[in-house]
BATORTI-207040 format. One record per residue: residue number from 0; residue in three letters; chain; x, y, z of N, C-alpha, C in turn. Coordinates in Angstrom, 1 decimal, decimal comma. Layout:
N
R	resi	resn	chain	nc1	nc2	nc3	cac1	cac2	cac3	cc1	cc2	cc3
R	NUM	ALA	A	X	Y	Z	X	Y	Z	X	Y	Z
...
***
This chain:
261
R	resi	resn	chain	nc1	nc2	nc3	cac1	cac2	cac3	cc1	cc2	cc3
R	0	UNK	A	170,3	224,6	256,9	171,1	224,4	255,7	170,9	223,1	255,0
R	1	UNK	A	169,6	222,1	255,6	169,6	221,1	255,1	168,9	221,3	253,7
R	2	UNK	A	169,0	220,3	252,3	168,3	220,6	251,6	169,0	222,0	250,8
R	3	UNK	A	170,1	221,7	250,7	170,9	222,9	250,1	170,5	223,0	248,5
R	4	UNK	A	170,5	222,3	247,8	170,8	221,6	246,3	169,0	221,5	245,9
R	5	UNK	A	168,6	220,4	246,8	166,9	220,7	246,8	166,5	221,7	246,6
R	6	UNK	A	166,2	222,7	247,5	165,6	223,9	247,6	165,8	224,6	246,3
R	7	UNK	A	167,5	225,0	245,8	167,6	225,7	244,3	166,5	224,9	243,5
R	8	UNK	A	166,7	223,4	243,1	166,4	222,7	242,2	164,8	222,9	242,0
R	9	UNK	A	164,4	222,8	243,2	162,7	223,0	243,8	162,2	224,3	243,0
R	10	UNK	A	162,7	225,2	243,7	162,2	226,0	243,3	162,4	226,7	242,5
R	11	UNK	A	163,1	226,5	241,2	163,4	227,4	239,8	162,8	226,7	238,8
R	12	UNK	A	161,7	226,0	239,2	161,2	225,5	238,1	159,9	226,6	238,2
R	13	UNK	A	159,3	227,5	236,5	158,6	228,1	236,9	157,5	227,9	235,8
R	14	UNK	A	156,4	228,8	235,8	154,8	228,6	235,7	154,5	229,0	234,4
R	15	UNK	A	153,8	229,1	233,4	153,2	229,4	232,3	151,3	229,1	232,0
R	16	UNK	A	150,8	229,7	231,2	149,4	229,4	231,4	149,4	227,9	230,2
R	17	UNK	A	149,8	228,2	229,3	149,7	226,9	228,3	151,2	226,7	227,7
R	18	UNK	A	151,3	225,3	227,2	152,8	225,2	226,6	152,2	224,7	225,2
R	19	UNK	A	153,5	225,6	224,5	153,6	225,1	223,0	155,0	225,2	223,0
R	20	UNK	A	155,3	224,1	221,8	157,4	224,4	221,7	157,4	225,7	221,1
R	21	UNK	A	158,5	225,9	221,9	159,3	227,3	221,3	160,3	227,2	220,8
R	22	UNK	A	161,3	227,5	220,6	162,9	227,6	220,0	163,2	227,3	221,8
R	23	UNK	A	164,1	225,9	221,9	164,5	225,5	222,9	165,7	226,5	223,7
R	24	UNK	A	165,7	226,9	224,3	166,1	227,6	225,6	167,4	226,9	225,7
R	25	UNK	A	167,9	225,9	225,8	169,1	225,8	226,3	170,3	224,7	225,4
R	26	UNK	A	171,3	224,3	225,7	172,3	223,5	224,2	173,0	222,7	225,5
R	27	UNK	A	173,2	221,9	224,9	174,4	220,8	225,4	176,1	222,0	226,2
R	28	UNK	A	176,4	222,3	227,2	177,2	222,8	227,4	177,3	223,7	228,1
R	29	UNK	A	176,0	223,8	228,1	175,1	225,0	229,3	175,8	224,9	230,7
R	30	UNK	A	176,0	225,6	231,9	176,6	225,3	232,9	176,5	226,9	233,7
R	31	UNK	A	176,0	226,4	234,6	175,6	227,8	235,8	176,2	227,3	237,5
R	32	UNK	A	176,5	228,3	237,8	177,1	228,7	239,1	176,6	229,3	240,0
R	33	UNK	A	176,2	228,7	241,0	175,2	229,8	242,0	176,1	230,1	243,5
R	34	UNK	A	175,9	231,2	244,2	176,3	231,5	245,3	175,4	231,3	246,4
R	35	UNK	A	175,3	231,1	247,5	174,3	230,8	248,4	174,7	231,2	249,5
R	36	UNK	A	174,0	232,0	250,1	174,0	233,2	251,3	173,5	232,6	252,2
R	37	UNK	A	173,2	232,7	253,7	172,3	232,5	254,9	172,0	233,6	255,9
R	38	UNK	A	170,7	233,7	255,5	170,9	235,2	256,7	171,0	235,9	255,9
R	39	UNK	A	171,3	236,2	254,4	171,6	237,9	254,0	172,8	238,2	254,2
R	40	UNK	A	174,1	237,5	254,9	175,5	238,0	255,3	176,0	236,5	255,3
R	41	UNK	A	175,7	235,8	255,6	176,8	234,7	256,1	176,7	233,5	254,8
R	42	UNK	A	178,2	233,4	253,9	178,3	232,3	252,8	177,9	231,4	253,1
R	43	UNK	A	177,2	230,4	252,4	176,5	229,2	252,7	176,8	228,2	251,7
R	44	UNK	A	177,3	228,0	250,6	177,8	227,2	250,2	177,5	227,8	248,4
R	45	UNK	A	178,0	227,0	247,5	178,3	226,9	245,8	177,1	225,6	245,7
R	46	UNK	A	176,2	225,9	244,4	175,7	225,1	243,4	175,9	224,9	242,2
R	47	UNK	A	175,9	224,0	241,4	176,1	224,1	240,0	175,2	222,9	238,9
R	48	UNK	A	174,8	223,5	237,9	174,0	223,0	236,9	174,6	222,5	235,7
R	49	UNK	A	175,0	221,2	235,4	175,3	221,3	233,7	175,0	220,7	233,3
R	50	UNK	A	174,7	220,5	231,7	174,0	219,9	230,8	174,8	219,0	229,6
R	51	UNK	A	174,7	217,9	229,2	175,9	217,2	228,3	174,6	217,1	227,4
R	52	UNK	A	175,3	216,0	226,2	174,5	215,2	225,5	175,2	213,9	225,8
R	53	UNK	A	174,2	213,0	226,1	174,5	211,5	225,9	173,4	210,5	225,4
R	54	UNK	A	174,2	209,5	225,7	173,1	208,3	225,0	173,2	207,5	226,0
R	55	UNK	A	171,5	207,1	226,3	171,1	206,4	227,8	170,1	204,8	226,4
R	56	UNK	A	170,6	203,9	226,9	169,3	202,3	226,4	169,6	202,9	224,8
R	57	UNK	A	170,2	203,3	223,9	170,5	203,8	222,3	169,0	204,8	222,5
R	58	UNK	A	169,0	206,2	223,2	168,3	207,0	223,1	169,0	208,0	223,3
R	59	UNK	A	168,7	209,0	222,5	169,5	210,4	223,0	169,3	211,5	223,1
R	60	UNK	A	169,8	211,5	224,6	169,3	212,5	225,6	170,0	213,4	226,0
R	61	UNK	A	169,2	214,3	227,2	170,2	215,7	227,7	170,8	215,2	228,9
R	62	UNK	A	172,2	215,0	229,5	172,4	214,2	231,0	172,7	215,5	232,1
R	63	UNK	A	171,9	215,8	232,4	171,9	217,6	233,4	172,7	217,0	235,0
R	64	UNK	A	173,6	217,1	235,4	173,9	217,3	236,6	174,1	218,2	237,6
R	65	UNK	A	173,4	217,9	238,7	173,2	219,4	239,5	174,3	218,4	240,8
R	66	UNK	A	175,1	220,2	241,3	176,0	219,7	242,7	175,8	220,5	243,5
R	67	UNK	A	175,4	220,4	244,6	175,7	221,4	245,6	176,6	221,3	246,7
R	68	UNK	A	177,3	222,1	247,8	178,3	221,8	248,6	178,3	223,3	249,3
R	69	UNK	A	178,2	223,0	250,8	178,6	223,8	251,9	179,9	224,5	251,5
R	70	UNK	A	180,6	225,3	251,8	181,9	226,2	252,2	181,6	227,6	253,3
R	71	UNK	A	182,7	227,7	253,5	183,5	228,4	254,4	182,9	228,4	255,9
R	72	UNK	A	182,4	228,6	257,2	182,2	227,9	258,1	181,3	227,4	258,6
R	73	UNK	A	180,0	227,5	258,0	179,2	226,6	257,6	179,6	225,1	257,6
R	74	UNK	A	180,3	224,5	256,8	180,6	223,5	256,6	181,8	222,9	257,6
R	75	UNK	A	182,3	223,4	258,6	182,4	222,8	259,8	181,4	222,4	261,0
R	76	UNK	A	180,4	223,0	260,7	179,8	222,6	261,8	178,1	221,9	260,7
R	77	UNK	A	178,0	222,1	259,8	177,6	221,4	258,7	177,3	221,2	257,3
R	78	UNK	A	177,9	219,9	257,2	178,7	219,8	255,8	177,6	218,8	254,7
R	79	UNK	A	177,7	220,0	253,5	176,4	219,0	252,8	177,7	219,0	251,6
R	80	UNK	A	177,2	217,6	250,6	177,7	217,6	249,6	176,5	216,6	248,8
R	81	UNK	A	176,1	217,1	248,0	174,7	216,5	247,0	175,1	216,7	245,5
R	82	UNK	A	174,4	215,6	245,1	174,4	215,1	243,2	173,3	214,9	243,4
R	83	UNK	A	172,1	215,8	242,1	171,5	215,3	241,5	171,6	215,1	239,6
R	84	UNK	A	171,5	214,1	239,3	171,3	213,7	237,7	170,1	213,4	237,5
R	85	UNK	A	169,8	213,7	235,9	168,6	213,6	235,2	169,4	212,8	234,0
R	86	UNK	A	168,7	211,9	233,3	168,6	211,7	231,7	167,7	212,1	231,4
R	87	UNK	A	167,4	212,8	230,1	165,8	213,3	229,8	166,0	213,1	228,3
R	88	UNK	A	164,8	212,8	227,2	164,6	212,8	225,9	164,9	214,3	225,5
R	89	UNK	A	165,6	214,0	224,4	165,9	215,8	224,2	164,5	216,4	223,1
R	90	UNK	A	163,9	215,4	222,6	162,7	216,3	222,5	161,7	216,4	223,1
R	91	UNK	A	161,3	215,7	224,3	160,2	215,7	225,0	160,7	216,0	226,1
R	92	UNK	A	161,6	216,0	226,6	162,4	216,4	227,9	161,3	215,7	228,9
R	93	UNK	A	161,2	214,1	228,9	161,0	213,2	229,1	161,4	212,4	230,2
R	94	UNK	A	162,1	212,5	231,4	162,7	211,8	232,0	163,3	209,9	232,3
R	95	UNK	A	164,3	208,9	231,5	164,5	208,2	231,9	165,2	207,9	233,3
R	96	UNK	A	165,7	208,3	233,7	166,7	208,2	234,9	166,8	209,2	235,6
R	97	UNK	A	166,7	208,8	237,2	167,1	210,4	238,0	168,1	209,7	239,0
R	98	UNK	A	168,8	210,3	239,5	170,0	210,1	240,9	170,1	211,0	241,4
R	99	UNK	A	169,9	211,0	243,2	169,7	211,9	243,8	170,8	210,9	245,2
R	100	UNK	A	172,1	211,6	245,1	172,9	210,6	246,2	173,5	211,9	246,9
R	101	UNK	A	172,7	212,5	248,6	173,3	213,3	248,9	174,1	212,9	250,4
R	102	UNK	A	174,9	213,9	251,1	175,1	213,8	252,6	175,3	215,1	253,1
R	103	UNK	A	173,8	215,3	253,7	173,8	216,5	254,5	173,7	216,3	255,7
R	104	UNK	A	174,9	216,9	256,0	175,0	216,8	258,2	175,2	215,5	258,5
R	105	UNK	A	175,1	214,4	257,7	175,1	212,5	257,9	174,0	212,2	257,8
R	106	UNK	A	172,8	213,3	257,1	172,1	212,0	256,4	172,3	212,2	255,2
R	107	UNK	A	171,8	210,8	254,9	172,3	210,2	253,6	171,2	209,5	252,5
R	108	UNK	A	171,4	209,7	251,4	170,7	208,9	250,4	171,2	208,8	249,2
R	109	UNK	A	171,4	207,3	248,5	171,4	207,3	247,3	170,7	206,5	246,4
R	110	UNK	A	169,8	207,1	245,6	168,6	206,2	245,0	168,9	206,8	243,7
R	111	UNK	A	168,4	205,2	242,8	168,6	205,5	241,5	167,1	205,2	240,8
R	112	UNK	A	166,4	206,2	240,4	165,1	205,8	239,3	165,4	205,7	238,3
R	113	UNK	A	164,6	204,5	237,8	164,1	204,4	236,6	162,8	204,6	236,1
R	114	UNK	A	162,6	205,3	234,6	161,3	205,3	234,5	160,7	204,6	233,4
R	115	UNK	A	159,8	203,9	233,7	159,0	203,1	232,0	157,5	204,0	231,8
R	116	UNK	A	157,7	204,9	231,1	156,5	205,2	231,0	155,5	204,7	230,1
R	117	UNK	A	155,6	203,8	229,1	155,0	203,2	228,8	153,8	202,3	230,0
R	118	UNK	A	154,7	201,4	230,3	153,8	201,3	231,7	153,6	201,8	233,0
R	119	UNK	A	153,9	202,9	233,0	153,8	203,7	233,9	154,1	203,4	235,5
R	120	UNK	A	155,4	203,0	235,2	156,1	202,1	236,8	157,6	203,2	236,3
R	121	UNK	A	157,6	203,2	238,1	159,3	204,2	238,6	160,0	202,5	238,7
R	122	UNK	A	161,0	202,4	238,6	161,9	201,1	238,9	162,8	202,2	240,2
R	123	UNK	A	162,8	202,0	241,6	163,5	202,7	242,4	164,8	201,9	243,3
R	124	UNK	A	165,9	201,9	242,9	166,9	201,3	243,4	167,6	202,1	244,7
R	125	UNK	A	167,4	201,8	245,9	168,2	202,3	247,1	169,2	201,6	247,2
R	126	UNK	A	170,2	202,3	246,6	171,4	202,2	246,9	172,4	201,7	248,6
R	127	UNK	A	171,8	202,9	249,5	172,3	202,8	250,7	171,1	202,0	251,5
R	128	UNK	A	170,2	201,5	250,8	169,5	200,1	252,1	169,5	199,2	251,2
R	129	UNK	A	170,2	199,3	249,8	170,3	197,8	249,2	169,1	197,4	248,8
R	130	UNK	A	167,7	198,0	248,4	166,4	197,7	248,6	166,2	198,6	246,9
R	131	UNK	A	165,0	197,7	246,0	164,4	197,7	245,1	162,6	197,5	245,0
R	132	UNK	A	162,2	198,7	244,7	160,9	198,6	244,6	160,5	199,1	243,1
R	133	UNK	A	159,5	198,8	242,8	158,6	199,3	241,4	157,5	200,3	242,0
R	134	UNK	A	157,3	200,8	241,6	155,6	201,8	242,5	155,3	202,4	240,4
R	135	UNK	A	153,8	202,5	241,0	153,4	203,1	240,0	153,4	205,3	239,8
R	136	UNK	A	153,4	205,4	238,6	154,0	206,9	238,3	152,6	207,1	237,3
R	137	UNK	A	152,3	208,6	237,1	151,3	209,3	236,9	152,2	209,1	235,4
R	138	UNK	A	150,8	209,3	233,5	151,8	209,9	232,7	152,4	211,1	232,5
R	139	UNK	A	153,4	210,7	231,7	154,5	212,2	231,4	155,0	212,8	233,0
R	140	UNK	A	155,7	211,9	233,5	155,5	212,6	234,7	157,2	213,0	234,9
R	141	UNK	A	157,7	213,9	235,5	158,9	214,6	235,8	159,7	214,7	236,8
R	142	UNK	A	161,0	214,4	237,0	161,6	214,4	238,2	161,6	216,1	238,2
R	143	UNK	A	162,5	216,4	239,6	162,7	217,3	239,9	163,7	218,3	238,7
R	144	UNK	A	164,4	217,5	238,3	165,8	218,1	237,6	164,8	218,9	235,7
R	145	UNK	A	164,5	217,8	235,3	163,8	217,8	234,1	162,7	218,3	234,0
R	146	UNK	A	161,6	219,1	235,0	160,9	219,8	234,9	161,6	220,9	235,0
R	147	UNK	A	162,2	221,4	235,4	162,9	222,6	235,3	163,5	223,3	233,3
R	148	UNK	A	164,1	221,9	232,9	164,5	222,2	231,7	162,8	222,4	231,0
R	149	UNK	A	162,3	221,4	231,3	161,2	221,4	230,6	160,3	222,9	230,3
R	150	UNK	A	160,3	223,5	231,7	159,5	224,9	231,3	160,4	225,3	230,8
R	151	UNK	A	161,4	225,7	231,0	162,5	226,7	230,2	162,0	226,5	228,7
R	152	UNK	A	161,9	225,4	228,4	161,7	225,4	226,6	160,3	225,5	226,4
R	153	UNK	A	159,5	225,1	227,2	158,3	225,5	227,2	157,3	226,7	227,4
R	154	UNK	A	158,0	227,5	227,8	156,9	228,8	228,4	156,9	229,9	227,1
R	155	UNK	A	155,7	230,3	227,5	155,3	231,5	226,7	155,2	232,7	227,2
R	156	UNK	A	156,0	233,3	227,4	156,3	235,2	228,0	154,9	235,4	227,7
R	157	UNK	A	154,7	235,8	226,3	153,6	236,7	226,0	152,4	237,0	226,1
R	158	UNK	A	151,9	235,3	227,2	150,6	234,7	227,3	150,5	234,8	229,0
R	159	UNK	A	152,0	235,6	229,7	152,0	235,2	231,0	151,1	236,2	231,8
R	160	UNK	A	150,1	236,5	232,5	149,0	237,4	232,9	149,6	237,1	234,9
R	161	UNK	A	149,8	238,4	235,3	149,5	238,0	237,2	148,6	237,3	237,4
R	162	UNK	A	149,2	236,6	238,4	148,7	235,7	239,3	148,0	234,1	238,0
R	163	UNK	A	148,6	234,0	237,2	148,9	232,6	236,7	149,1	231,9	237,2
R	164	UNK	A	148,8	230,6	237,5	149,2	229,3	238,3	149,6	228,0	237,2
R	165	UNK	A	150,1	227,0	237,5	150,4	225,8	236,7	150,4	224,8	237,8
R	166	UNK	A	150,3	223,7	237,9	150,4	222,5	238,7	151,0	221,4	237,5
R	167	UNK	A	152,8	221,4	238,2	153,6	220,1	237,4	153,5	218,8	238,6
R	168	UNK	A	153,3	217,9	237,9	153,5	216,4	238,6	155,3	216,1	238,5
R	169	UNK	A	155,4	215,8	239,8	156,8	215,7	239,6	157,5	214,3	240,8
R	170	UNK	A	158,0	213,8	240,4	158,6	212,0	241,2	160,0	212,4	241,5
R	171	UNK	A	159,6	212,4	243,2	161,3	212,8	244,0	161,6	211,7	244,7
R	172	UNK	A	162,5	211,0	244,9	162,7	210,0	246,0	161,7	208,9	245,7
R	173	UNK	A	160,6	208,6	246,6	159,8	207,6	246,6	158,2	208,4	246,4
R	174	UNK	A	158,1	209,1	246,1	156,4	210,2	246,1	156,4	210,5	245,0
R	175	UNK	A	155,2	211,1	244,7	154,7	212,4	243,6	154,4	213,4	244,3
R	176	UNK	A	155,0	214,6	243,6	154,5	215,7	244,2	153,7	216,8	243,1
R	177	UNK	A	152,7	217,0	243,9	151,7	218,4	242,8	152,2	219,8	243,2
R	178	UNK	A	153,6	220,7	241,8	154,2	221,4	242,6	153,4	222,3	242,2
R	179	UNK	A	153,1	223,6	242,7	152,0	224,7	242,5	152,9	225,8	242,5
R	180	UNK	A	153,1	226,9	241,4	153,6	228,1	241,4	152,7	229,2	240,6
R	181	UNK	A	153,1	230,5	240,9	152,2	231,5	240,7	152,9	232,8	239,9
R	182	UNK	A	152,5	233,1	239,0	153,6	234,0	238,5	152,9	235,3	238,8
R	183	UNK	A	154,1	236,0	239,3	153,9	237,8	240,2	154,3	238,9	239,2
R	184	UNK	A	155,1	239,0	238,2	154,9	240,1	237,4	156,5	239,5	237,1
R	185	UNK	A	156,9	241,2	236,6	158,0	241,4	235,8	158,8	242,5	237,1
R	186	UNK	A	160,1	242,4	236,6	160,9	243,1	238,0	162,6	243,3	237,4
R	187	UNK	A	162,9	244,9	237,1	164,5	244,5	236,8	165,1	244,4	237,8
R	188	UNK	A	166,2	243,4	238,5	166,8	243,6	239,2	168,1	243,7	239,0
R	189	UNK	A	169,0	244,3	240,0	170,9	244,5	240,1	171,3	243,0	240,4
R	190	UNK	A	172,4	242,8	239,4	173,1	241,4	239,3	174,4	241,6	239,3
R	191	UNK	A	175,1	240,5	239,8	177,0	240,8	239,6	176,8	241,0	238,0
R	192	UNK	A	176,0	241,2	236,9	176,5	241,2	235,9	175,6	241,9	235,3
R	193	UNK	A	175,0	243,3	236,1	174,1	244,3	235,4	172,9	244,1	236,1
R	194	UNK	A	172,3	245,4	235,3	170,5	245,3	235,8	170,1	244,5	234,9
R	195	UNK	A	169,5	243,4	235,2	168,5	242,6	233,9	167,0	242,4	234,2
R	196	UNK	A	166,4	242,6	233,4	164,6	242,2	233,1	164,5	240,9	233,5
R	197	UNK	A	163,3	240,8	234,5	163,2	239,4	234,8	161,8	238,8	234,9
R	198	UNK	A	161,6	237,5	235,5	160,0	237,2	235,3	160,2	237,2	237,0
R	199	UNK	A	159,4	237,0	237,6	159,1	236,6	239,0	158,0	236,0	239,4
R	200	UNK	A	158,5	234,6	240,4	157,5	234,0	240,4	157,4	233,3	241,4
R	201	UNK	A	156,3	232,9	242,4	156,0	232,1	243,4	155,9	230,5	243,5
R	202	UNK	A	156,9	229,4	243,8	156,1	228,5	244,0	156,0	227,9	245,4
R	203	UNK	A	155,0	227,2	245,7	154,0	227,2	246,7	154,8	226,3	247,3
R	204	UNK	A	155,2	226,2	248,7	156,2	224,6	249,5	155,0	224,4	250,8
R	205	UNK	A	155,3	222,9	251,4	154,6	222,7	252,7	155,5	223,4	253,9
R	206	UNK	A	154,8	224,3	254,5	154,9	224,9	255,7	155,5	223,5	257,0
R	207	UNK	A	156,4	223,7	257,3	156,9	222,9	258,6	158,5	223,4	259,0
R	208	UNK	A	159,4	221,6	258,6	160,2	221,5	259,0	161,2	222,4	258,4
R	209	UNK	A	161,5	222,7	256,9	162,5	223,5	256,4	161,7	225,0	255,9
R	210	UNK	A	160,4	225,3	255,6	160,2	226,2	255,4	159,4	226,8	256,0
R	211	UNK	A	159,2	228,4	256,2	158,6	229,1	257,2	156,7	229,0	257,1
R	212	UNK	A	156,5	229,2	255,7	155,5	228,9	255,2	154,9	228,7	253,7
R	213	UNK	A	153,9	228,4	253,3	153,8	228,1	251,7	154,3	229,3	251,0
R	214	UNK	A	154,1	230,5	251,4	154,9	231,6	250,4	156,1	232,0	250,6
R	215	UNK	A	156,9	231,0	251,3	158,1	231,4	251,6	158,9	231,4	250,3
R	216	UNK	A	158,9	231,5	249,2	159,8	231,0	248,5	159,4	231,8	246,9
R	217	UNK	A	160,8	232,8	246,7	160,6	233,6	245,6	161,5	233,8	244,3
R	218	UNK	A	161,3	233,3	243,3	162,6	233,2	242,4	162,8	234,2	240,9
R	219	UNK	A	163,3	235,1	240,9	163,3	235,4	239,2	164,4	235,0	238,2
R	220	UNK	A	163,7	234,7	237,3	164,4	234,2	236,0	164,3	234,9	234,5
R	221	UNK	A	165,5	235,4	233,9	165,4	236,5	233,1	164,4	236,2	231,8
R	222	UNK	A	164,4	237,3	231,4	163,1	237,4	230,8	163,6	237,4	229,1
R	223	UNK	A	164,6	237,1	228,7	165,1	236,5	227,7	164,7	235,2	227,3
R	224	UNK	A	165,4	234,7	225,9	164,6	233,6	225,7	165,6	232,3	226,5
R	225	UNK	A	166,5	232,5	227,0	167,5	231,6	228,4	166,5	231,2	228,9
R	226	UNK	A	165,5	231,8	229,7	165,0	231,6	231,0	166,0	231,0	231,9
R	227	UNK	A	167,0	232,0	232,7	167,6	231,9	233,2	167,7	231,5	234,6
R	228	UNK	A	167,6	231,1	235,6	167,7	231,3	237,5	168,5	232,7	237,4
R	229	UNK	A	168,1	234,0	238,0	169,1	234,6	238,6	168,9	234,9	239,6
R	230	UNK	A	168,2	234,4	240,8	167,9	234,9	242,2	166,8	233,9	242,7
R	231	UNK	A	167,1	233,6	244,2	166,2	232,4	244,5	165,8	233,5	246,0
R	232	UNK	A	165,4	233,5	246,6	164,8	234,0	248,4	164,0	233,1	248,7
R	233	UNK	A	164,5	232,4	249,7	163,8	231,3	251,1	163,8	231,4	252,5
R	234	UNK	A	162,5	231,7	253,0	162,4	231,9	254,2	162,1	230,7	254,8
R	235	UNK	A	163,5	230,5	255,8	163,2	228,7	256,2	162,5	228,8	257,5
R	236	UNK	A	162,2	227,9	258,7	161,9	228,3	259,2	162,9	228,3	260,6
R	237	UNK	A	164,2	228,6	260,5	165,2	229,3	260,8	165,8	229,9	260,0
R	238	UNK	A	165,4	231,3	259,8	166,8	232,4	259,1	166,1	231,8	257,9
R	239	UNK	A	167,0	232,6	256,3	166,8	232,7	255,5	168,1	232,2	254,7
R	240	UNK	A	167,5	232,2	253,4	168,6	231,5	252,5	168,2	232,5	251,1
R	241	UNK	A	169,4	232,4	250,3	169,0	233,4	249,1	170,4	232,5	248,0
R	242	UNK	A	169,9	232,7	246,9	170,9	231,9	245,7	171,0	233,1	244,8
R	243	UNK	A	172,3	233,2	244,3	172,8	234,1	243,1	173,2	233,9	242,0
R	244	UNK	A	172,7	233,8	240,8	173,5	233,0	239,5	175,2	233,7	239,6
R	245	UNK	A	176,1	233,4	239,9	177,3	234,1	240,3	178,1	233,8	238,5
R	246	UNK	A	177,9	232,6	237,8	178,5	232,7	236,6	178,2	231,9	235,6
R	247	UNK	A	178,0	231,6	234,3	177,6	230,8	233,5	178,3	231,0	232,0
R	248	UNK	A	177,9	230,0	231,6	178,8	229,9	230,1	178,2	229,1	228,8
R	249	UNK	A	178,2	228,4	228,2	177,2	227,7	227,1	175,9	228,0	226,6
R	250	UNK	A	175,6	229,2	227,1	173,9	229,7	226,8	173,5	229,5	225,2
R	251	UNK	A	172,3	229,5	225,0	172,1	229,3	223,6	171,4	230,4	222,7
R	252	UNK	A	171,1	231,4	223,5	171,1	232,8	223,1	172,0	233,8	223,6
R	253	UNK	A	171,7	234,8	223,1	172,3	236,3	223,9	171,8	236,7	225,4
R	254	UNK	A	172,5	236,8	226,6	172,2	237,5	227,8	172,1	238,8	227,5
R	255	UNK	A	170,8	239,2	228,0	170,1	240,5	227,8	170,4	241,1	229,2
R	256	UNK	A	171,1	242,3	228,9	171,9	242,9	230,4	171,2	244,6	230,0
R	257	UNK	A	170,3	245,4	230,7	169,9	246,7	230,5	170,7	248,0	230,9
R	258	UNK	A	171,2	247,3	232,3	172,5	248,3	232,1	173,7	247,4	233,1
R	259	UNK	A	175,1	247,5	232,5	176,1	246,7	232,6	176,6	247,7	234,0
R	260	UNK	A	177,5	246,4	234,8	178,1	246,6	236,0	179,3	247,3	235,2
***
């Protein structure tokens, strides 16, 4: 159950063959609710996504906060509670700032990036060892939180062909990571809130400690112009984990539902 908040965040960012703007996908007020299962039967804890507008250095941006948190007995015997924030440019969805301050089971972290992409330096403030480094960052490069918005406004349905791949650069903690996903087709699936049309897609994780193997991990996201998360499946490598959009509210289009609960 480590990596509760991670894993959603990780893995709902999804794949396109080329990006052009489209009519942006999401508005200031946006806010989603996820359920999280273990095993297929046993509760595993609540996530949540929201999106404001603010103003970060007189720039104005999207400020997305993601929470996640253990409940019901799970969280006696281990208890996560995690924040991640983004600032991002609202037209480039650009990332200045990420915060990632979690405690799962007692471990701990809280680091705060900055990013200059002009010069192409992360400013990384560790909070819980009191320690400040500079490292250099690839350009246009994306935390975890803001690539996610990023495809959402960016993808092209109509151009998306099986077995499609994308490779985003993306700055978590202290690294870069080259995340790899694969898009698998189209699939309606049953939701607390209807059957809906969806995209489905692969992306690719390192085989070890939390996941069973690189295709362990499968997400679809509706196939409206939202691009929504409604279903995540992770085979860790103990037991499984699975995420449910359970509720949401501020969308910036219509929810396309084919047939209603």
């Amino acid at each position: 159950m480590r990596k509760l908040l991670l894993i959603l965040l990780l893995i709902i960012g999804f794949s396109q063959v080329s990006f052009a703007q489209e009519e942006k996908a999401f508005q200031d007020g946006e806010w989603f609710k996820f359920k999280m299962s273990y095993s297929g039967f046993l509760k595993a804890g609540n996530a949540t996504l929201a999106v404001k507008h603010a103003t970060l250095n007189n720039k104005e941006v999207y400020h997305v906060k993601g929470k996640g948190w253990t409940t019901g007995m799970i969280k006696w015997f281990f208890k996560v509670e995690d924040r991640y924030e983004s600032y991002f440019d609202k037209k480039t969805n650009i990332p200045y700032k990420f915060i990632r301050d979690i405690d799962e089971g007692g471990y701990t972290k809280n680091l705060e990036i900055d990013f200059d992409h002009i010069n192409k330096k992360a400013h990384v403030n560790d909070k819980k060892n009191k320690t400040k480094t500079v490292v250099n960052i690839k350009p246009n490069i994306h935390d975890m939180v803001s690539t996610f918005y990023y495809l959402r406004n960016n993808i092209i349905i109509d151009t998306l062909k099986i077995g499609d791949e994308v490779l985003v650069d993306m700055y978590y903690d202290k690294e870069s990571y080259r995340f790899k996903l694969e898009y698998l087709g189209e699939e309606t699936i049953n939701t607390d809130f209807g059957d809906v049309e969806t995209l489905k897609f692969r992306p690719y994780v390192l085989a070890g400690r939390v996941f069973k193997e690189e295709e362990s991990l499968t997400v679809w996201v509706t196939k409206d112009k939202n691009k929504v998360p409604l279903r995540i499946k992770a085979d860790l490598a103990v037991g499984s984990l699975r995420a449910d959009l359970e509720a949401f509210r501020g969308l910036k289009h219509p929810f396309q539902i084919v047939v209603k609960r």
